[in-house]
C-alpha positions as CSV (number, residue, x, y, z in Angstrom):
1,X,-10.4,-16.2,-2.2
2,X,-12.8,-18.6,-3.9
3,X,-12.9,-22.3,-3.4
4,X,-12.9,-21.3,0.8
5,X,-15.3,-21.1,3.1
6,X,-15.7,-17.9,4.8
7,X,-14.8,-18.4,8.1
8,X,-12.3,-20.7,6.9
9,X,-10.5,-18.0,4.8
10,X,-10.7,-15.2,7.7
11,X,-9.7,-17.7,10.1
12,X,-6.6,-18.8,8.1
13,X,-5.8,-15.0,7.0
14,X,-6.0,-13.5,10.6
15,X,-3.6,-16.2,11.7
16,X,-1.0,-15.4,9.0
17,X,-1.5,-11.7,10.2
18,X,-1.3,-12.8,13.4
19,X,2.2,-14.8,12.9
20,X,4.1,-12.2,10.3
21,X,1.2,-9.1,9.8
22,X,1.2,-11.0,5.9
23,X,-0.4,-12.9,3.6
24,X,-0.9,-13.7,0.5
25,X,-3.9,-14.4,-1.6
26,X,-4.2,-16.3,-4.8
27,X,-8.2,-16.7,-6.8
28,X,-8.4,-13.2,-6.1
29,X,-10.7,-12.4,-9.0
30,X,-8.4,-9.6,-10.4
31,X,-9.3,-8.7,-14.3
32,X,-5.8,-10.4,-15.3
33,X,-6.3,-8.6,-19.1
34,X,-6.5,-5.2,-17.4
35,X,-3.8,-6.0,-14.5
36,X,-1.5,-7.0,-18.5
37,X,-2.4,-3.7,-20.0
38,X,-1.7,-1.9,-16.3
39,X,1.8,-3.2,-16.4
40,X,2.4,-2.2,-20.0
41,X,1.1,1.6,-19.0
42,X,3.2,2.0,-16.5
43,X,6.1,1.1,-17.9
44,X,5.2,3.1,-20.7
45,X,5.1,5.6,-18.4
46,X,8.4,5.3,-16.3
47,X,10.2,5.1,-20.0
48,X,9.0,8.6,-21.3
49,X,11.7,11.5,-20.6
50,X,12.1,12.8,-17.1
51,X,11.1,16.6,-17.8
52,X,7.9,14.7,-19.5
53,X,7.3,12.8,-15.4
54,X,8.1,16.3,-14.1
55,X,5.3,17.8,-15.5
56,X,3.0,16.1,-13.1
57,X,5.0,16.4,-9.9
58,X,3.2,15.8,-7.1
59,X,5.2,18.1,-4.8
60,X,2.4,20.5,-4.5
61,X,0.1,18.2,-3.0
62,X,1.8,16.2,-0.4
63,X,2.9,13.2,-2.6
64,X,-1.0,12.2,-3.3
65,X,-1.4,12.6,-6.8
66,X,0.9,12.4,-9.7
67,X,4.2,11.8,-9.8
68,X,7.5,11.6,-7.3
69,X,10.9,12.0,-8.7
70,X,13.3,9.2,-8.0
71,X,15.3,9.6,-4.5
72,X,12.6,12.0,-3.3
73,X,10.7,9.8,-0.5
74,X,13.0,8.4,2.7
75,X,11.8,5.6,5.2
76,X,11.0,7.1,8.7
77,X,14.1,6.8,10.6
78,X,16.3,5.9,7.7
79,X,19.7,7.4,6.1
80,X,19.2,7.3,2.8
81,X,16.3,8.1,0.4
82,X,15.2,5.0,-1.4
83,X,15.9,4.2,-5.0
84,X,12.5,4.6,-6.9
85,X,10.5,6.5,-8.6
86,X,6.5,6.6,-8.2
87,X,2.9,7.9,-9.2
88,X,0.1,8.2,-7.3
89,X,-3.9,7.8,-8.3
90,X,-6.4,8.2,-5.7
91,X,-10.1,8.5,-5.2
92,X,-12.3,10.6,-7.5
93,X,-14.8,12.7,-5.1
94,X,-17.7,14.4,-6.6
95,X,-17.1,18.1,-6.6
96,X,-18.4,19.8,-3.6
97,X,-18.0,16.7,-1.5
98,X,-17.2,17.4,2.6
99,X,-13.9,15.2,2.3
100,X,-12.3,17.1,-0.8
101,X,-10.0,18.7,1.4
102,X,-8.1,15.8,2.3
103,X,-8.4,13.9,-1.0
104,X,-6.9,16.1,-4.3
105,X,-8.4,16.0,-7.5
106,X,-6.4,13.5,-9.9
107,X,-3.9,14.3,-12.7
108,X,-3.2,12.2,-15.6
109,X,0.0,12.3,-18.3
110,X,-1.8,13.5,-21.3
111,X,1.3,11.6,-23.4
112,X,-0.8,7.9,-22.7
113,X,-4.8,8.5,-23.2
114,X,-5.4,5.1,-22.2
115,X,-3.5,5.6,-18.9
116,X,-6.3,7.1,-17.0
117,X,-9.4,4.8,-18.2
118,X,-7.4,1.7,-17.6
119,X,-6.1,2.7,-14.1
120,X,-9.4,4.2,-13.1
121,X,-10.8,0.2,-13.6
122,X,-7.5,-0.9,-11.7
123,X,-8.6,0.9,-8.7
124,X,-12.3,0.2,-8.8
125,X,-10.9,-3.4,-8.3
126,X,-8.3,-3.0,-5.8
127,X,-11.1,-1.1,-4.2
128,X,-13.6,-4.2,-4.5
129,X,-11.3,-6.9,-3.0
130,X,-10.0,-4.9,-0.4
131,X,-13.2,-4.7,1.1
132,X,-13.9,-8.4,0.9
133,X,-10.7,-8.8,2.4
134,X,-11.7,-6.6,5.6
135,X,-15.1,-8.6,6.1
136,X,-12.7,-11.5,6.6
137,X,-10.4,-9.5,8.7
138,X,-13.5,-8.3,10.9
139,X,-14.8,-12.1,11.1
140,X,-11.6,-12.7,12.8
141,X,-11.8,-10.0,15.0
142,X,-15.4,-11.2,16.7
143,X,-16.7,-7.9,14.6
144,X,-19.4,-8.4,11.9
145,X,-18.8,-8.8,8.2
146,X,-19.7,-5.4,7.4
147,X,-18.0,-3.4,9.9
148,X,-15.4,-1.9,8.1
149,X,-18.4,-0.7,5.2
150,X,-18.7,2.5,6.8
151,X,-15.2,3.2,8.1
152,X,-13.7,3.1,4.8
153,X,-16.4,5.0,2.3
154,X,-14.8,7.3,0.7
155,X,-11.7,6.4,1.9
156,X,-8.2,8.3,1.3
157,X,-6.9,4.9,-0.7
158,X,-3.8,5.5,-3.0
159,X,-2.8,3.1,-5.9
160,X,1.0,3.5,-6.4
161,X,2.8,2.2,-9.2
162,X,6.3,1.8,-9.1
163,X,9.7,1.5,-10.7
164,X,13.1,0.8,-9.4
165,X,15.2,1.6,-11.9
166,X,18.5,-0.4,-12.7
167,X,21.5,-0.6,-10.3
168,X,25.1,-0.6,-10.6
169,X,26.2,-4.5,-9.5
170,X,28.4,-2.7,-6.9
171,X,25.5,-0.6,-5.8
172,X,25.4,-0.1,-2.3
173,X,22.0,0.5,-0.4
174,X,18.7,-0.9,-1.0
175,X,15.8,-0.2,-3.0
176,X,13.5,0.7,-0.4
177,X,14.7,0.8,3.5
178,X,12.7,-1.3,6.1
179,X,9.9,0.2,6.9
180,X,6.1,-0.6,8.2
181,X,3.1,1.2,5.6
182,X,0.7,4.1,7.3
183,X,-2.5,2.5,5.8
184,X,-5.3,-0.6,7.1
185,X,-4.0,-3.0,4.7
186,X,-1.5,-3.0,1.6
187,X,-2.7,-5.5,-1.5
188,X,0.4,-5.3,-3.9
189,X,0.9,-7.1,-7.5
190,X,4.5,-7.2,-8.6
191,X,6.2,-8.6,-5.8
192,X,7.2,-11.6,-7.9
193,X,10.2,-10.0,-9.2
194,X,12.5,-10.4,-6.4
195,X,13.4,-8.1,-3.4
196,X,10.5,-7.7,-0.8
197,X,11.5,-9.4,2.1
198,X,9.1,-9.3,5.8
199,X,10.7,-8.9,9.4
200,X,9.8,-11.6,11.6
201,X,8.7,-12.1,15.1
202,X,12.6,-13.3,15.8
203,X,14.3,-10.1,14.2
204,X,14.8,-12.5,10.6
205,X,14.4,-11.1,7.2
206,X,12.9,-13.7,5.5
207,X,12.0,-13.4,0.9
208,X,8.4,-12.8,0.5
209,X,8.0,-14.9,-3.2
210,X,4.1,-15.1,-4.3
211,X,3.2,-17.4,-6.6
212,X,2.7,-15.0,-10.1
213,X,-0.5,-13.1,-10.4
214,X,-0.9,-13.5,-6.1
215,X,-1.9,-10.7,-3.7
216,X,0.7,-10.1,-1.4
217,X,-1.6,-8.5,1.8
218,X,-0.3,-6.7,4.6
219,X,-1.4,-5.3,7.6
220,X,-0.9,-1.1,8.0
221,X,-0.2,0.8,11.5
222,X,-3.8,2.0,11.2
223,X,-5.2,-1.9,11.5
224,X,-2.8,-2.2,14.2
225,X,-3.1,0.6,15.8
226,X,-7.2,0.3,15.3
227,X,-6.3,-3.6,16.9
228,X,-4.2,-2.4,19.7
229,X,-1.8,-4.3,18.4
230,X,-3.2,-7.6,17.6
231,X,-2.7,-7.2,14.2
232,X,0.8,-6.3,14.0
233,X,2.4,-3.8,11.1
234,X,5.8,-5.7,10.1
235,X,8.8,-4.3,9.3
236,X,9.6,-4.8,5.3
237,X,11.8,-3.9,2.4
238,X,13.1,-4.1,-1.0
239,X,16.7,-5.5,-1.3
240,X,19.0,-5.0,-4.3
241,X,18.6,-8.3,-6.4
242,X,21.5,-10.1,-6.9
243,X,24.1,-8.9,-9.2
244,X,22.9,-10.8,-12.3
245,X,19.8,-8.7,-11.7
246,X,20.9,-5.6,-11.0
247,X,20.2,-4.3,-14.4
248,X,16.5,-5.3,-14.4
249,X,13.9,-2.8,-13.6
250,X,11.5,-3.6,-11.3
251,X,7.8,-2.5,-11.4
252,X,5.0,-3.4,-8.8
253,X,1.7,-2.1,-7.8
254,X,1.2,-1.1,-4.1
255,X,-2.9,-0.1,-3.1
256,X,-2.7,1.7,0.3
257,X,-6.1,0.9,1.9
258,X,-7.4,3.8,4.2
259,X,-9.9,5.1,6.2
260,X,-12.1,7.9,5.7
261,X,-10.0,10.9,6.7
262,X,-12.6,11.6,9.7
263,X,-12.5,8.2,11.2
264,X,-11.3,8.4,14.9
265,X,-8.7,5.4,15.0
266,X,-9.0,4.1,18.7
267,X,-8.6,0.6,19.8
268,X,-11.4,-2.2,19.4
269,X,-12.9,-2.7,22.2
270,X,-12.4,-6.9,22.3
271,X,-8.6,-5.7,21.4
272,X,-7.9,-4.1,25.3
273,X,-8.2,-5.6,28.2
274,X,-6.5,-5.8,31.5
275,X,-3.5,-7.9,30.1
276,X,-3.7,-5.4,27.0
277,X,-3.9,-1.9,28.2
278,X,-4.3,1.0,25.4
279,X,-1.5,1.4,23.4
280,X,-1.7,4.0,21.3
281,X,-4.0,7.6,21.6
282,X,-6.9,8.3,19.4
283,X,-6.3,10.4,16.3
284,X,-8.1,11.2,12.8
285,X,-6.8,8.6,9.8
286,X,-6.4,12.4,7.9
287,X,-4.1,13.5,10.7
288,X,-1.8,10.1,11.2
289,X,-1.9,10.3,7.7
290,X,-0.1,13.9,7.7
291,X,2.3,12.9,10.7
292,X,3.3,10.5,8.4
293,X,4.0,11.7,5.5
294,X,5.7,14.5,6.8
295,X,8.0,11.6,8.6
296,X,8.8,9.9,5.3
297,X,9.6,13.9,3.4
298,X,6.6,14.0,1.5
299,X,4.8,16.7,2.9
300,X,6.3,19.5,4.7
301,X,7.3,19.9,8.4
């Protein structure tokens, strides 16, 4: 993101939206010491005993906090639950704080003490060049540079980090099924390790390979849903590598930008015209967020 003018790099970042709904960012300004130690944290993590990971199970609060077994989520509209396992750190709220409701207090594993300074610093940064990446995204929508400031203070955001464990080489299946993410935008590290792949326009599944230490960016169903459509949520997924790396774990780190859990998602009004009616109703980001999650078996029906 440095070395580019600004209207250069939303120009060039809405049209990459535009054409697969992603992108990729290199220059980001990511603290790559701390992004090292995050890696070696989680994996430190993933490797401690499974009644250890149980402890913090994040069944009781709708996937948001802690940790999700292996097998537990499924892709809306899928088959099979996908092969990973997960945990989940979101926003600290100062206590009292209108939007506590919707946003759980975090949990930490007691067994790594560094886990929760470290990751705490993680976020704070995903945080920071998400929203320099939606004063480029609201350049290229005609809007000002700012406007997405007040829309996402506070917001619900979620850093994930994930493992898929080792596969069989005649595992059938994938690692995650195709599916599109709930948030405004995704910013993942990890994807160099082989597997995601996007959906194009023509129905194609095409490799999404970063060059290392790149942001790959993708747009969310609430930006597309907030664009009425402009800005596209594309299908994606994590294949199986090939069998010479099916016994490789592979680790990445998803940060689920979101709104504030009382913004009113309805379309942009430079996003619908006559040759673009309304698409989609208006609804809360807290209750898409629930439809969701209750789609994909992490909360409750």
């Amino acid at each position: 993101m440095t070395g580019m003018a600004e209207g250069d790099f939303a120009g060039a970042l809405g049209e990459s939206f535009q054409r697969f709904g992603f992108a990729m960012v290199r220059d980001h300004g990511m603290d790559e010491a701390l992004v090292d130690q995050c890696w070696a944290l989680s994996r430190r993590f993933f490797d401690l005993p499974l009644e250890v990971k149980q402890r913090y199970d994040a069944a009781s609060n709708g996937g948001q906090r802690g940790y999700t077994a292996f097998g537990r989520e499924i892709a809306k509209g899928a088959n099979e639950n996908d092969l990973k396992e997960f945990w989940h750190i979101g926003r600290d709220l100062p206590a009292g704080d209108a939007l506590g409701h919707a946003m759980p207090a975090n949990i930490w594993p007691e067994e790594i003490p560094e886990f929760r300074p470290a990751f705490t610093r993680l976020y704070a940064g995903f945080d920071r060049i998400g929203r320099r990446l939606l004063s480029a995204i609201a350049l290229h929508l005609g809007l000002d540079s700012g406007w997405f400031e007040g829309p996402v203070r506070n917001g619900n955001s979620i850093l994930r980090l994930l493992h898929y464990p080792p596969v069989s080489p005649a595992a059938a299946g994938i690692r995650a099924a195709a599916h599109e993410d709930i948030n405004l935008i995704t910013l993942l590290l990890g994807a160099e390790e082989g597997g995601l792949e996007l959906r194009d326009r023509a129905g194609n599944w095409l490799p999404v390979v970063p060059p290392r230490g790149a942001l790959v960016i993708n747009v969310g169903d609430m930006l597309q849903r907030l664009t009425n459509h402009r800005l596209p949520s594309t299908s994606h997924r994590v294949v199986n590598p090939p069998p010479d790396r099916r016994g490789v774990s592979r680790y990445s780190m998803p940060f689920f930008l979101h709104l504030r859990p009382d913004f009113l998602i309805e379309p942009l009004a430079q996003c619908v015209d006559e040759a673009h009616p309304r698409r989609d109703p208006p609804i809360t980001a807290h209750d898409y967020l629930m439809e969701r999650l209750r789609d994909i078996g992490l909360v409750k029906a």
